[in-house]
N, C-alpha and C positions, 0 to 999 in steps of 0.2 A: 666536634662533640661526639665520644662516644656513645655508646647502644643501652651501654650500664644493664639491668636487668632485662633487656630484650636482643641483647648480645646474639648469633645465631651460631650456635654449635651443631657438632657433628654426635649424633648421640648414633652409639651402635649397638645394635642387640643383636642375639642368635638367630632370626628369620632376617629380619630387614634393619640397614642403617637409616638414621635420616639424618640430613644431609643439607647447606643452604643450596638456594637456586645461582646458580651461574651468573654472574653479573656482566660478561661481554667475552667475546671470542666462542672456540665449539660449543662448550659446555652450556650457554646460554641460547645458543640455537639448537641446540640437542634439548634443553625444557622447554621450549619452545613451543617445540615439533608435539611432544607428547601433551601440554598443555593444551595445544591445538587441536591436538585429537582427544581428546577429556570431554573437552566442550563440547564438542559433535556426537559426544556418546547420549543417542535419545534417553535410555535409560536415568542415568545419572544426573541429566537435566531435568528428568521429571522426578526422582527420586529427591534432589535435592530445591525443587521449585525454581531452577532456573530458566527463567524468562530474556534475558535480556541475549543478545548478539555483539560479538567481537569481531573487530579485524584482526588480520595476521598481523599489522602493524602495533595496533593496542597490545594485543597477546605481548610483542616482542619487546616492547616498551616498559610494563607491567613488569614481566618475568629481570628484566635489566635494573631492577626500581629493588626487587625483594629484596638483596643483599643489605641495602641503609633503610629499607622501611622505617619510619619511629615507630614505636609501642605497637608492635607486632612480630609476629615470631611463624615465618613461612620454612617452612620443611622438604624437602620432597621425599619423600620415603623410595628409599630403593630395596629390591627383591634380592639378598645376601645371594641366595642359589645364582642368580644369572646376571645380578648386575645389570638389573632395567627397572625405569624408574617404575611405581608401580601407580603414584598418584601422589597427595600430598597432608599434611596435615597444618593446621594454624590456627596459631592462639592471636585473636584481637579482641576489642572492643573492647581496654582496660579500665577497669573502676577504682580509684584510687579510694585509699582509705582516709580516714581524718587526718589524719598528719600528710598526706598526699603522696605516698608510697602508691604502687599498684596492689590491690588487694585482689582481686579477683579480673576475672579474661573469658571471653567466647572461647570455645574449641568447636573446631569445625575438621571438618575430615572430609578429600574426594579419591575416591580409585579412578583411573583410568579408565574404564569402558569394564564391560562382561569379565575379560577374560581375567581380569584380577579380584573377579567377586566371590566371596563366599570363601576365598583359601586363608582366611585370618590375617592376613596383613595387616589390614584396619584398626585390628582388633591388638595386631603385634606395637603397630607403632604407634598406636593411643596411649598402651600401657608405658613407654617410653618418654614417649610427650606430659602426659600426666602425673610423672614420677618426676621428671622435672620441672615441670611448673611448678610440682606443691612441694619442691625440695632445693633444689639450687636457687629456681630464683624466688623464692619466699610468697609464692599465691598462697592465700588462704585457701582460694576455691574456683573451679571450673565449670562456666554454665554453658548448654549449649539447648537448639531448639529442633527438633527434626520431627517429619511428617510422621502423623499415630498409622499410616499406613506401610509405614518401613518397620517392620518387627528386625528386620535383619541387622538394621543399623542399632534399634535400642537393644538387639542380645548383646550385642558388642558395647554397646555402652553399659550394660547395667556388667558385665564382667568386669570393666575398670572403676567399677565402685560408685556410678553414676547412678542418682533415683530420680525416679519421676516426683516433680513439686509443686506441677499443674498441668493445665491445658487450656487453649484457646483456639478461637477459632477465625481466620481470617480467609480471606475470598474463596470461600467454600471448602478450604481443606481445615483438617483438623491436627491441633501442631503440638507435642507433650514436651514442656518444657523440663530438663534435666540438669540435677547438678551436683559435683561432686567434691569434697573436703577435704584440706590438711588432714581431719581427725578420723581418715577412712583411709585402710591400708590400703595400696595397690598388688 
């Protein structure tokens, strides 16, 4: 059975391509590796409320798995200048519509560690991902949830046309829920 609207292309922009995850041989132990090292980045696990812990074997299992995912769409964004992955982006949790199409998806976004923070990538290959969700494959719309404590993450998201729609508060942090439209240009 194919992928149908969750197909995994290669979408390229002028900073960063992205690109599917390696399904078996180099290229799959090479996301592997930088996977492996994402997770261990303290930052990025507090930034994005990551609690839980992996083996190198899960990691390698997981990253072998994205290629046929169902109804999901994993990415890894690569840095155009160098040709390193930089971290990744994906759309899940699809909410189909009346007729049972998918109408709307989670976007979720991780950079690798520090040294990828802050240089717009994020922000390059959201625009990318976002421009096809609500275009090729016919989402209405993109919601996503990140900590009111990351201003850095919503600059990036309110640039790709993303608004705040609420807030909530769960085990002590405080979470602004965001979402963004077909009827809002990128």
């Amino acid at each position: 059975m194919g992928l149908g609207v969750w197909a995994k292309p290669t979408l390229a922009g002028s900073v960063v391509t992205l690109r599917p995850y390696g399904a078996d041989g180099a290229q799959a132990r090479t996301d592997a590796d930088w996977v492996w090292e994402m997770l261990h980045d303290p930052e990025g696990q507090d930034l994005t409320a990551t609690t839980a812990t992996f083996t190198r074997e899960q990691i390698d299992a997981w990253v072998a798995s994205r290629a046929s995912a169902p109804e999901r769409l994993d990415l890894v964004i690569v840095e155009n200048a160098t040709g390193e992955p930089a971290g990744e982006v994906v759309l899940n949790e699809p909410v189909r519509s009346d007729a049972g199409a998918p109408a709307a998806a989670n976007y979720r976004i991780a950079l690798r560690g520090p040294a990828w923070y802050g240089r717009g990538l994020g922000t390059h290959a959201g625009a990318l991902v976002v421009a096809h969700a609500l275009g090729p494959m016919g989402l209405e719309r993109l919601t996503l949830d990140v900590l009111a404590r990351n201003p850095r993450a919503m600059r990036s998201y309110a640039r790709l046309g993303f608004v705040e729609t609420g807030r909530y508060a769960e085990d002590g942090e405080e979470w602004v829920t965001m979402e963004v439209s077909r009827d809002v240009s990128v």
